[in-house]
PQR file of N, CA, C, O and H, with PARSE charges and radii, in Angstrom:
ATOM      1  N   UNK A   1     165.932 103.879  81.681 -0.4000 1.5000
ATOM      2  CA  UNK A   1     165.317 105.109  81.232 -0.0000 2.0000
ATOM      3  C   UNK A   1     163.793 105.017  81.263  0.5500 1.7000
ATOM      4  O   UNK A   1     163.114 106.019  81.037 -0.5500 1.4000
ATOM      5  N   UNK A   2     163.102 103.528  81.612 -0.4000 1.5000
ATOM      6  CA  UNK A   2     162.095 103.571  81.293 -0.0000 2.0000
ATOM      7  C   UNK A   2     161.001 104.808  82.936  0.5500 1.7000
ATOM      8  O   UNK A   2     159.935 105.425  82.936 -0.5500 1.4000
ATOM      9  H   UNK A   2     163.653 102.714  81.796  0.4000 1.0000
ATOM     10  N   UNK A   3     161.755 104.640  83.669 -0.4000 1.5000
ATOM     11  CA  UNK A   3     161.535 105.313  84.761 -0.0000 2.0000
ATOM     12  C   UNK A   3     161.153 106.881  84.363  0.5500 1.7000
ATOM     13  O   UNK A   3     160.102 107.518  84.287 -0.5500 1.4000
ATOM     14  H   UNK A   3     162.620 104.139  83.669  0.4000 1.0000
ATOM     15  N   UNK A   4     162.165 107.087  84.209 -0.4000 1.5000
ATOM     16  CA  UNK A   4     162.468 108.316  83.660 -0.0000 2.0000
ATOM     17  C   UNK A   4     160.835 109.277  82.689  0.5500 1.7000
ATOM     18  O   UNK A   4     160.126 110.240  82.982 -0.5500 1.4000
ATOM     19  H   UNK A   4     163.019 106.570  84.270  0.4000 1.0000
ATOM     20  N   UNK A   5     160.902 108.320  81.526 -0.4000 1.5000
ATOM     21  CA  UNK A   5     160.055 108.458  80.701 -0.0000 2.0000
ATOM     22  C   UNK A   5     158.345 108.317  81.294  0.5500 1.7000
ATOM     23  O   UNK A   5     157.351 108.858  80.809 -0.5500 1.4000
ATOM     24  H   UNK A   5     161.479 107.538  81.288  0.4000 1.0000
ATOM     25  N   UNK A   6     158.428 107.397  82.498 -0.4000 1.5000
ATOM     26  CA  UNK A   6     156.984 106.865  82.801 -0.0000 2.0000
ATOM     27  C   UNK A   6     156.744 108.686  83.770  0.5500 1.7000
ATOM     28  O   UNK A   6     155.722 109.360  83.898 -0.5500 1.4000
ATOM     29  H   UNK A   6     159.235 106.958  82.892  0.4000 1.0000
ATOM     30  N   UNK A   7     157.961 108.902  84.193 -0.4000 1.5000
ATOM     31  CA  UNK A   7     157.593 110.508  85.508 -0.0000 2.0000
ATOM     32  C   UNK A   7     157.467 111.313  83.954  0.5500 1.7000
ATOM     33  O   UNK A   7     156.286 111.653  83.891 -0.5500 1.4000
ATOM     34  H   UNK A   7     158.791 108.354  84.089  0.4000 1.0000
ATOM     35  N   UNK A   8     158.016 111.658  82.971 -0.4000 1.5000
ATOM     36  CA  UNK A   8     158.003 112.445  81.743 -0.0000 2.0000
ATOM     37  C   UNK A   8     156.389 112.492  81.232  0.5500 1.7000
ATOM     38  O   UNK A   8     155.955 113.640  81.144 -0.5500 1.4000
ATOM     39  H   UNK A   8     158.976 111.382  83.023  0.4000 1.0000
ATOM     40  N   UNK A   9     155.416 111.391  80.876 -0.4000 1.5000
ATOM     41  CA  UNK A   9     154.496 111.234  80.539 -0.0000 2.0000
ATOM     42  C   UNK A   9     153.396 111.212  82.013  0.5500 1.7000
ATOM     43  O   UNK A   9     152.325 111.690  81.640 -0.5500 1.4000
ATOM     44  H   UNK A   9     155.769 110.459  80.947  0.4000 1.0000
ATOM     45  N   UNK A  10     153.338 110.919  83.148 -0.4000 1.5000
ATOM     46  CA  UNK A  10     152.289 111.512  83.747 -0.0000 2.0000
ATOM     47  C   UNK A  10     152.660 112.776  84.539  0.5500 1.7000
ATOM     48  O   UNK A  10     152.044 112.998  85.582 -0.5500 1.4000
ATOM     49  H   UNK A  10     154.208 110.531  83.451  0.4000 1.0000
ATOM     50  N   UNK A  11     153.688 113.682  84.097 -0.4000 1.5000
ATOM     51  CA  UNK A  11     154.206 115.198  84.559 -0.0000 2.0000
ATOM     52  C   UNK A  11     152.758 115.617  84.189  0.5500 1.7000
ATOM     53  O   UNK A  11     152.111 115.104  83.276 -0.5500 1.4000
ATOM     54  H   UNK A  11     154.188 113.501  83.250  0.4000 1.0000
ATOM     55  N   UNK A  12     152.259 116.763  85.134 -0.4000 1.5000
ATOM     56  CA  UNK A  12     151.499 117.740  84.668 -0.0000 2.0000
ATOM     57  C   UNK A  12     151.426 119.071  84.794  0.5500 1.7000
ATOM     58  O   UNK A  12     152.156 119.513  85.682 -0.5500 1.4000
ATOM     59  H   UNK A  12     152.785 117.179  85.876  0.4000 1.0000
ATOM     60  N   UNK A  13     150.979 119.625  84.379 -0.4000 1.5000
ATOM     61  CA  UNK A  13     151.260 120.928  83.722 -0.0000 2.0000
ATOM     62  C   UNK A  13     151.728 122.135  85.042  0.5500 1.7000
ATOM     63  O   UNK A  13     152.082 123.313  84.973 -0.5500 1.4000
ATOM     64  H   UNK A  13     150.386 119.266  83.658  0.4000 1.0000
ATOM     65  N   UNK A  14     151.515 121.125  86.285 -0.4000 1.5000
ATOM     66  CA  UNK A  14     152.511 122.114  87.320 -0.0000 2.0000
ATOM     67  C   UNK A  14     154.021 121.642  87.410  0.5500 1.7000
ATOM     68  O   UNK A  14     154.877 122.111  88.159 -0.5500 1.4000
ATOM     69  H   UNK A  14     151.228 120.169  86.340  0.4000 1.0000
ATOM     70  N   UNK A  15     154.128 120.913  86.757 -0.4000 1.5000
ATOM     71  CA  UNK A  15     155.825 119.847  86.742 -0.0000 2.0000
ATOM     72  C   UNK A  15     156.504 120.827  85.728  0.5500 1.7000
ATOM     73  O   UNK A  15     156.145 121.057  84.573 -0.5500 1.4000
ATOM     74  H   UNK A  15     153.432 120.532  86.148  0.4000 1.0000
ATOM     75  N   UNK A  16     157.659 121.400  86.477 -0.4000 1.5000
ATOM     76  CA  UNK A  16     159.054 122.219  86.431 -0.0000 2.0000
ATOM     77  C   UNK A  16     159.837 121.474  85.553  0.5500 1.7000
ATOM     78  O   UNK A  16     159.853 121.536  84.324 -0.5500 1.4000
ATOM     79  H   UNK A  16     157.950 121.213  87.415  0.4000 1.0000
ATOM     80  N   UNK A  17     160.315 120.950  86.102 -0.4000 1.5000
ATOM     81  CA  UNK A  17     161.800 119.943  86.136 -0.0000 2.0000
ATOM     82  C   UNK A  17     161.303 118.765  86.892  0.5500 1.7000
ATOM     83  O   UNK A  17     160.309 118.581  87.594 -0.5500 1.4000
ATOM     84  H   UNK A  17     160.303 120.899  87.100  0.4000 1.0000
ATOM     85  N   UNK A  18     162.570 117.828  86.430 -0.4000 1.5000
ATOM     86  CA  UNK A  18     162.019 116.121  86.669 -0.0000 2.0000
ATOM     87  C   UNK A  18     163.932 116.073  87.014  0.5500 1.7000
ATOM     88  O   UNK A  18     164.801 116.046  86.143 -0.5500 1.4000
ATOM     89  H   UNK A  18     163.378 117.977  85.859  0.4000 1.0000
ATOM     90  N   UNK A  19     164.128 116.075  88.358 -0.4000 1.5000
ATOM     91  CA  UNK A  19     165.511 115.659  88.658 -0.0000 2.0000
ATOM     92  C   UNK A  19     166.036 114.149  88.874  0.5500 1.7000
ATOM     93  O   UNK A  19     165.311 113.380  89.505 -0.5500 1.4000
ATOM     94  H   UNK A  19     163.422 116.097  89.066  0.4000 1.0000
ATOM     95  N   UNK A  20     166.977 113.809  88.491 -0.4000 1.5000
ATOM     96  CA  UNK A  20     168.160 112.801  88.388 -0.0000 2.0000
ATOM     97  C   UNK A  20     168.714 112.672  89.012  0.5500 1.7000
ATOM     98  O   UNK A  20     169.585 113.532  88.885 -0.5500 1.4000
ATOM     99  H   UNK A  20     167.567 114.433  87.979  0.4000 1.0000
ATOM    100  N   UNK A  21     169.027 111.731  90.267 -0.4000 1.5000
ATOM    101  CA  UNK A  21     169.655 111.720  90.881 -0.0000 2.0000
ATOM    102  C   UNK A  21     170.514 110.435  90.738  0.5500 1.7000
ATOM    103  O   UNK A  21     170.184 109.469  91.426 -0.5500 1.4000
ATOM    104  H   UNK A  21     168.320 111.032  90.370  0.4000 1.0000
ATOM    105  N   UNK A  22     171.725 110.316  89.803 -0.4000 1.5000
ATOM    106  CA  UNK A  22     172.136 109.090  89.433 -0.0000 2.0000
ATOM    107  C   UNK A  22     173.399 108.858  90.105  0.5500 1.7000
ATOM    108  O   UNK A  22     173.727 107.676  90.002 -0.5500 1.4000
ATOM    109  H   UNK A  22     171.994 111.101  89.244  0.4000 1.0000
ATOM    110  N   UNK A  23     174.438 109.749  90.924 -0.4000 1.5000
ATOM    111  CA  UNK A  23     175.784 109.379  91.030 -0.0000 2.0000
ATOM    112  C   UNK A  23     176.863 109.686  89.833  0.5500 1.7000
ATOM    113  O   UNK A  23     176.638 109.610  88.625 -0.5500 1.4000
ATOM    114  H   UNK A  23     174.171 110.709  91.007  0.4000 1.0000
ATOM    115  N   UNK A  24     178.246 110.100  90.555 -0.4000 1.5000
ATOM    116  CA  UNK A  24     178.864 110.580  89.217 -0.0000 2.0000
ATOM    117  C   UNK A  24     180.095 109.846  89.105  0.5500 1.7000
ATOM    118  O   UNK A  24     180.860 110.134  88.184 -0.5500 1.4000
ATOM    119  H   UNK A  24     178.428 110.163  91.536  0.4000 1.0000
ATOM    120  N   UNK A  25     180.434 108.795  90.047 -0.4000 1.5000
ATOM    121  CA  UNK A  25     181.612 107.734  89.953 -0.0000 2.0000
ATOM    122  C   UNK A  25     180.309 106.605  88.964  0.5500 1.7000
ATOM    123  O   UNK A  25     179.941 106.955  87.843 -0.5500 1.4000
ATOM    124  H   UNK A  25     179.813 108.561  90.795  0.4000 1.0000
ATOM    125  N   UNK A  26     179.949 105.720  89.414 -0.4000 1.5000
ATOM    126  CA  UNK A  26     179.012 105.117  88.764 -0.0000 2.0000
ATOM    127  C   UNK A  26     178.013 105.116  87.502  0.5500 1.7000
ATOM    128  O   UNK A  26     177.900 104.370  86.529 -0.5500 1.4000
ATOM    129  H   UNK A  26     180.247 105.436  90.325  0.4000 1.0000
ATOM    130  N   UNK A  27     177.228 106.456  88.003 -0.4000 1.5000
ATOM    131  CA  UNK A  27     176.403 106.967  87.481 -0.0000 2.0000
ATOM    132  C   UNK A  27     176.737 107.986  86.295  0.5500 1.7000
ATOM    133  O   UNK A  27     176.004 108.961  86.130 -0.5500 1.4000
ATOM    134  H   UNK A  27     177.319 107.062  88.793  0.4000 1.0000
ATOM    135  N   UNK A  28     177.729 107.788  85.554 -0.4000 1.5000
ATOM    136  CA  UNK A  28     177.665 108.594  84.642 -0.0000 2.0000
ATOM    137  C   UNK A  28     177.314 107.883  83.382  0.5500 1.7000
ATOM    138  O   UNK A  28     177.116 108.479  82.323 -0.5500 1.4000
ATOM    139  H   UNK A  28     178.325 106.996  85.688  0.4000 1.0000
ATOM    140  N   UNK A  29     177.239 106.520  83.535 -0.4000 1.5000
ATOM    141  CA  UNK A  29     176.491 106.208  82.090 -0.0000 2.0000
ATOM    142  C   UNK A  29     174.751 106.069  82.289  0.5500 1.7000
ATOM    143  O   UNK A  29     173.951 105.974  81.359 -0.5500 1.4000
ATOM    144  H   UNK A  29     177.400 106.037  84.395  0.4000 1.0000
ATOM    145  N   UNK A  30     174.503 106.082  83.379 -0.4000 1.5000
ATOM    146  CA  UNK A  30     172.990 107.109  83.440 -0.0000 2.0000
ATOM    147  C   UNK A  30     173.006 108.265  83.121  0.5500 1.7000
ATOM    148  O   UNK A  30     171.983 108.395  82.448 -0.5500 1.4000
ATOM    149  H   UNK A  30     175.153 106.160  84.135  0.4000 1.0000
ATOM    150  N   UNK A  31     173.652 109.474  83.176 -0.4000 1.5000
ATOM    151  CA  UNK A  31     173.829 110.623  82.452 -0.0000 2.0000
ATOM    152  C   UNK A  31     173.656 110.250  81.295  0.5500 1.7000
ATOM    153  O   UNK A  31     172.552 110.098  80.773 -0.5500 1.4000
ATOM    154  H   UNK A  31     174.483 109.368  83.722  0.4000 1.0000
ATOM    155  N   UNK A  32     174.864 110.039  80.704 -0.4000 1.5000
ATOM    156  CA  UNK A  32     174.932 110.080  79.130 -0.0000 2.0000
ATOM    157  C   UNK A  32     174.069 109.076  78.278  0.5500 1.7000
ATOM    158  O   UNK A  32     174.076 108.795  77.080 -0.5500 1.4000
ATOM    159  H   UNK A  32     175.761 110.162  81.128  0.4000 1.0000
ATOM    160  N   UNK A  33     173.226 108.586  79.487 -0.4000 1.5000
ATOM    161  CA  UNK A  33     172.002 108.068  78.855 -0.0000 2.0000
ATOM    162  C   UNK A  33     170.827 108.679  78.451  0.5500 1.7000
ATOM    163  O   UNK A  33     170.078 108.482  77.494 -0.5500 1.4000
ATOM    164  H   UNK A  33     173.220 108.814  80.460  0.4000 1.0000
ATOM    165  N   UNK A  34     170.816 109.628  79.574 -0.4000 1.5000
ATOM    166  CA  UNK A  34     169.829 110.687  79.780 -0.0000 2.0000
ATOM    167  C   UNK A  34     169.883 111.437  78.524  0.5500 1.7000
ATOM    168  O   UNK A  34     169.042 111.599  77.640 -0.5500 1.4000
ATOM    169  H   UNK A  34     171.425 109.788  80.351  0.4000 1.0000
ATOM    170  N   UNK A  35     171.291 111.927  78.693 -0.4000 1.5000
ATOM    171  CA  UNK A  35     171.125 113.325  77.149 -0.0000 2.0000
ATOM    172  C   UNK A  35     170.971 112.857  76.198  0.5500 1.7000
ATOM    173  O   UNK A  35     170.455 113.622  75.383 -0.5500 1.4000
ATOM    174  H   UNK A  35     171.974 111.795  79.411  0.4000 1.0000
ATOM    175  N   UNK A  36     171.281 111.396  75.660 -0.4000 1.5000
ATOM    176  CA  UNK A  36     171.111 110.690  74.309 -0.0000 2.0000
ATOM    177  C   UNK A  36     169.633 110.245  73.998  0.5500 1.7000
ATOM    178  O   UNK A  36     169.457 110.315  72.782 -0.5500 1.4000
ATOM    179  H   UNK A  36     171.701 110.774  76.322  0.4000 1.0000
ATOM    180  N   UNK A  37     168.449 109.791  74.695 -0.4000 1.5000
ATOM    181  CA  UNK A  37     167.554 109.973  75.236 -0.0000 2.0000
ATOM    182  C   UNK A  37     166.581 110.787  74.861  0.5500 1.7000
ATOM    183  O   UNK A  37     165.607 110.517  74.158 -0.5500 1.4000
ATOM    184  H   UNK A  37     168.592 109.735  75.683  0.4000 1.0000
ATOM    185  N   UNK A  38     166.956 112.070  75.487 -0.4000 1.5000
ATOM    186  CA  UNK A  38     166.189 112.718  76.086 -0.0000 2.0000
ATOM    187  C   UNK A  38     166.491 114.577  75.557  0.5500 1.7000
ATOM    188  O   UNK A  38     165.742 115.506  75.860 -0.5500 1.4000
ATOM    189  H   UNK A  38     167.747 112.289  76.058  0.4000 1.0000
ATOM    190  N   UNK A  39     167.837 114.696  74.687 -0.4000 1.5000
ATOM    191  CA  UNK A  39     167.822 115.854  74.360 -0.0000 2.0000
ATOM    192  C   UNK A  39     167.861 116.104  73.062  0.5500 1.7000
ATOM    193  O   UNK A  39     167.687 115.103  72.368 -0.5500 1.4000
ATOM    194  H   UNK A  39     168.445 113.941  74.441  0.4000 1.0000
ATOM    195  N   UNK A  40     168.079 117.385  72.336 -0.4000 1.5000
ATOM    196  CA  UNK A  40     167.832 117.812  70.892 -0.0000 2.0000
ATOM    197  C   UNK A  40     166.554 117.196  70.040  0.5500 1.7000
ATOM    198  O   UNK A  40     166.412 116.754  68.900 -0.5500 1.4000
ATOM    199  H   UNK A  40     168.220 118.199  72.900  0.4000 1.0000
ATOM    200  N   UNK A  41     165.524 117.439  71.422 -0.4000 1.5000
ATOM    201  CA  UNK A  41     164.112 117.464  70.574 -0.0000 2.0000
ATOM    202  C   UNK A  41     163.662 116.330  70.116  0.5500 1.7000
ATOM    203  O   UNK A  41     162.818 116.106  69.248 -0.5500 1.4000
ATOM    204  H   UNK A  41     165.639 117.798  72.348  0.4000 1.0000
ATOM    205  N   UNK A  42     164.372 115.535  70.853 -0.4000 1.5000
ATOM    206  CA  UNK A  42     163.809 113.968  70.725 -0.0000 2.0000
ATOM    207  C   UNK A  42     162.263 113.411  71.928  0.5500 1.7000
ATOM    208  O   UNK A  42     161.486 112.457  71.890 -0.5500 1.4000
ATOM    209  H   UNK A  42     165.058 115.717  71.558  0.4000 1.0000
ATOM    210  N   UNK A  43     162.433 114.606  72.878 -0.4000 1.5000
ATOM    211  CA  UNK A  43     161.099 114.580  73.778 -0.0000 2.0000
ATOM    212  C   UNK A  43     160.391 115.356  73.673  0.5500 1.7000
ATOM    213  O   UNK A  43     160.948 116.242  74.321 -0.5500 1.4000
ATOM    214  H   UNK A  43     163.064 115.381  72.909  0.4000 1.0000
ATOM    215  N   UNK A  44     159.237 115.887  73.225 -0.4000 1.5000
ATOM    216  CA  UNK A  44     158.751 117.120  73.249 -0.0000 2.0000
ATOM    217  C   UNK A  44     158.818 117.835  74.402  0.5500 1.7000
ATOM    218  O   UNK A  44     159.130 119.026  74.386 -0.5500 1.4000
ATOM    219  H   UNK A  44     158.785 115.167  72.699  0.4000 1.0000
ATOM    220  N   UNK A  45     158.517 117.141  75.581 -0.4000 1.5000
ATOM    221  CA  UNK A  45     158.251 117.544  77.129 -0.0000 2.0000
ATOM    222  C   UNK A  45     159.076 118.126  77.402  0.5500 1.7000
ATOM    223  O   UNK A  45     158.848 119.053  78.180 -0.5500 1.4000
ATOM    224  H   UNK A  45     158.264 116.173  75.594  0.4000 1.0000
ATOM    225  N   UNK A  46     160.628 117.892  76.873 -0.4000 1.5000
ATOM    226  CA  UNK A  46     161.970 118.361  77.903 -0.0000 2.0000
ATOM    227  C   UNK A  46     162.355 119.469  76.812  0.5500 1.7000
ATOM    228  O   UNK A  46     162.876 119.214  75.726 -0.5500 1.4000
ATOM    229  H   UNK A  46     160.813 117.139  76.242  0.4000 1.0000
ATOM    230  N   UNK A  47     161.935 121.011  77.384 -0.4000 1.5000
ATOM    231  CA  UNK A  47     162.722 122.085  76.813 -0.0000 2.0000
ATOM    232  C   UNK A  47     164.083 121.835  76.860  0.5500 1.7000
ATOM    233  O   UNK A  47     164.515 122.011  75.721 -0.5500 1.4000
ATOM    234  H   UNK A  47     161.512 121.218  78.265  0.4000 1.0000
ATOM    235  N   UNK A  48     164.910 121.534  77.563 -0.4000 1.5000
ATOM    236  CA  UNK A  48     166.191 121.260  78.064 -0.0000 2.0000
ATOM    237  C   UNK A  48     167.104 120.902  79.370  0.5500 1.7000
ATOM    238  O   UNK A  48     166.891 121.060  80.572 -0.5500 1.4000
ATOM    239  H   UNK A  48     164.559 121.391  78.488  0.4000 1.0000
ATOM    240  N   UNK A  49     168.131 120.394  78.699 -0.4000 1.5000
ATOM    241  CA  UNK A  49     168.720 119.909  80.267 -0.0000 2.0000
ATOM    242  C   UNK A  49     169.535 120.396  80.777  0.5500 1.7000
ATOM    243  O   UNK A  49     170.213 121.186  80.120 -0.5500 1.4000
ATOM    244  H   UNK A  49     168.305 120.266  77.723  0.4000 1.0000
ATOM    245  N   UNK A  50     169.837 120.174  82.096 -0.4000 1.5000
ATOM    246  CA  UNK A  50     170.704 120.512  82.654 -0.0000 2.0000
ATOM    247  C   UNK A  50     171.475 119.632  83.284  0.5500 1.7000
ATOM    248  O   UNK A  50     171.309 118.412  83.248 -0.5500 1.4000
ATOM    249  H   UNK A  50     169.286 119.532  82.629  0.4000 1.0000
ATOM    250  N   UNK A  51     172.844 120.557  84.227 -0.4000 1.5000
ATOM    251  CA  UNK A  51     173.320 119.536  84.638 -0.0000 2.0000
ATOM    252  C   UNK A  51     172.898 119.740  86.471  0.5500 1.7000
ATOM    253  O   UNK A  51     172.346 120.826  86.297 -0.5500 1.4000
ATOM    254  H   UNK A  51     172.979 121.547  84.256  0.4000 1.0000
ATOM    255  N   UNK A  52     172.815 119.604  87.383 -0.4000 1.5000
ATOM    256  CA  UNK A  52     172.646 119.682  88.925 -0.0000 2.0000
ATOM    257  C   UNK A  52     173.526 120.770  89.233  0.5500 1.7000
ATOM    258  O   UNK A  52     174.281 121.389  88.484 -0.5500 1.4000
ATOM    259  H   UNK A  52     173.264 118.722  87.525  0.4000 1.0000
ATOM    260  N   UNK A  53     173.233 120.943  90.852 -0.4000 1.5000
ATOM    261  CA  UNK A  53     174.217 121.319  91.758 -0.0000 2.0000
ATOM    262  C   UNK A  53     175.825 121.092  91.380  0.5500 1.7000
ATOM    263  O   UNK A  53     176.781 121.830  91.140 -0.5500 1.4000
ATOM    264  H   UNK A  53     172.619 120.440  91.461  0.4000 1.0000
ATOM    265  N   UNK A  54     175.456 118.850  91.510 -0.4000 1.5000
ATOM    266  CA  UNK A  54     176.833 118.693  91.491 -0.0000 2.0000
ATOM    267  C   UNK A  54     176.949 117.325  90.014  0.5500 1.7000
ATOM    268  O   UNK A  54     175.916 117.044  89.407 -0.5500 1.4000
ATOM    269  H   UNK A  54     174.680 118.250  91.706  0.4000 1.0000
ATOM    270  N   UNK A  55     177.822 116.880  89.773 -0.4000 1.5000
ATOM    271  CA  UNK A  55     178.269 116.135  88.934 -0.0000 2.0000
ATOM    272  C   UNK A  55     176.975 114.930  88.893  0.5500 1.7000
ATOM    273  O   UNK A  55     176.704 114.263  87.895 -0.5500 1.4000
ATOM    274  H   UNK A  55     178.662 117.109  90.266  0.4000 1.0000
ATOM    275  N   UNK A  56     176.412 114.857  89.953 -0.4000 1.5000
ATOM    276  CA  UNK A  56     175.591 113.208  89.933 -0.0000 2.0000
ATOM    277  C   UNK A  56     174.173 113.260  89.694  0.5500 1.7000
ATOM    278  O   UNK A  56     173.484 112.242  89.755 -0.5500 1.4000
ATOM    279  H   UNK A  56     176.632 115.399  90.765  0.4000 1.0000
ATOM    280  N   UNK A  57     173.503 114.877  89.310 -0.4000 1.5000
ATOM    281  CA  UNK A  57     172.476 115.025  89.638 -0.0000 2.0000
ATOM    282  C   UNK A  57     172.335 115.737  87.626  0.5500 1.7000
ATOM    283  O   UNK A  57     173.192 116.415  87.059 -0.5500 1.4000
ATOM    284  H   UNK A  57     174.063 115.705  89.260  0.4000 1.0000
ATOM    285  N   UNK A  58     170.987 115.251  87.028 -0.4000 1.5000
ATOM    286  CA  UNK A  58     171.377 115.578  85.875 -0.0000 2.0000
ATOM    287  C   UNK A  58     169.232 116.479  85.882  0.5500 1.7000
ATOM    288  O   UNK A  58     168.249 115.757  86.049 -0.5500 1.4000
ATOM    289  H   UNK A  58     170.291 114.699  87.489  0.4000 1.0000
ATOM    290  N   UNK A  59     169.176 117.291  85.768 -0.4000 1.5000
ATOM    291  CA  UNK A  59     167.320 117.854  85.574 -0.0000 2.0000
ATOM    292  C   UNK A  59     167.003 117.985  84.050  0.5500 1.7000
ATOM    293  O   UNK A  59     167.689 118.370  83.102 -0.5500 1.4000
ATOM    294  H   UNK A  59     169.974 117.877  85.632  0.4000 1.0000
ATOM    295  N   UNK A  60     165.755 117.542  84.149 -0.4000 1.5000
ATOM    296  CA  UNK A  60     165.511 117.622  83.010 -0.0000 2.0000
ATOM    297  C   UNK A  60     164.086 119.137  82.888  0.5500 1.7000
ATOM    298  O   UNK A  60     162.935 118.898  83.254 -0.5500 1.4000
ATOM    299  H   UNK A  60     165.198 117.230  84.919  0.4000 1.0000
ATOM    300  N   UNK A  61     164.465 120.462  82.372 -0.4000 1.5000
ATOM    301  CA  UNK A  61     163.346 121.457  81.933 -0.0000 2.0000
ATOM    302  C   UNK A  61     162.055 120.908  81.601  0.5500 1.7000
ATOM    303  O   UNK A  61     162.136 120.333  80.516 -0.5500 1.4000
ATOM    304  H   UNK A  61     165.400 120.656  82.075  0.4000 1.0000
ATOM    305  N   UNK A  62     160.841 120.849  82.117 -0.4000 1.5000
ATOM    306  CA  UNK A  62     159.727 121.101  81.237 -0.0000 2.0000
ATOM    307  C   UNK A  62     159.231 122.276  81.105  0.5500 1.7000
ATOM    308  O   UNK A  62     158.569 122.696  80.156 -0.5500 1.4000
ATOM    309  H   UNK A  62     160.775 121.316  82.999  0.4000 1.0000
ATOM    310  N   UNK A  63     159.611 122.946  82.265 -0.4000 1.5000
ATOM    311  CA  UNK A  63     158.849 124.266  82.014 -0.0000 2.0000
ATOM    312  C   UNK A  63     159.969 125.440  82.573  0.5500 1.7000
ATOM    313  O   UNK A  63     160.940 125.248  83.305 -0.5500 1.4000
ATOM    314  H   UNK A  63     160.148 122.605  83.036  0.4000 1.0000
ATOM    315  N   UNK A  64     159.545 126.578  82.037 -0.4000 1.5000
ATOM    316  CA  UNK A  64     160.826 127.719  82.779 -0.0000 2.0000
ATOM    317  C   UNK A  64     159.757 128.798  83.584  0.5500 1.7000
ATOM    318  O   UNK A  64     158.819 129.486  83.182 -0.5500 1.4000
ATOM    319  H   UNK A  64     158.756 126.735  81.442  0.4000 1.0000
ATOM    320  N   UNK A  65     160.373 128.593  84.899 -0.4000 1.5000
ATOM    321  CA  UNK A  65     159.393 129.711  86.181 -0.0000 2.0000
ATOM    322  C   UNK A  65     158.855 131.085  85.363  0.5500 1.7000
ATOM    323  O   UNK A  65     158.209 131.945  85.960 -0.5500 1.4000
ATOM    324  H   UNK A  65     161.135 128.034  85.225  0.4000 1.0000
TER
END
């Protein structure tokens, strides 16, 4: 997660969303790392998350268009 957090803190103020691209056979305890992490206002940065397109891809909101 530390990845994650290092793109979270030099985002700037044109940074959308910060996408995940983790895998969803494998990669789902990168997900549920992510939301434990990273949601219910534990980041200021991340209005909220989402989930991708598909199962492996998890975005994280900073800003809404």
């Amino acid at each position: 997660m530390g990845e994650i957090k290092r793109h979270l803190d030099n985002a700037g103020t044109g940074t959308y969303r910060i996408r995940v691209i983790h895998g969803y056979h494998g990669g789902t305890r990168i997900r549920d790392g992510i939301w434990d992490e990273f949601s219910y206002g534990r980041e200021s940065k991340v209005k909220r998350i989402i989930m991708g397109d598909n199962q492996g891809i998890t975005e994280l909101i900073l800003r809404e268009f």
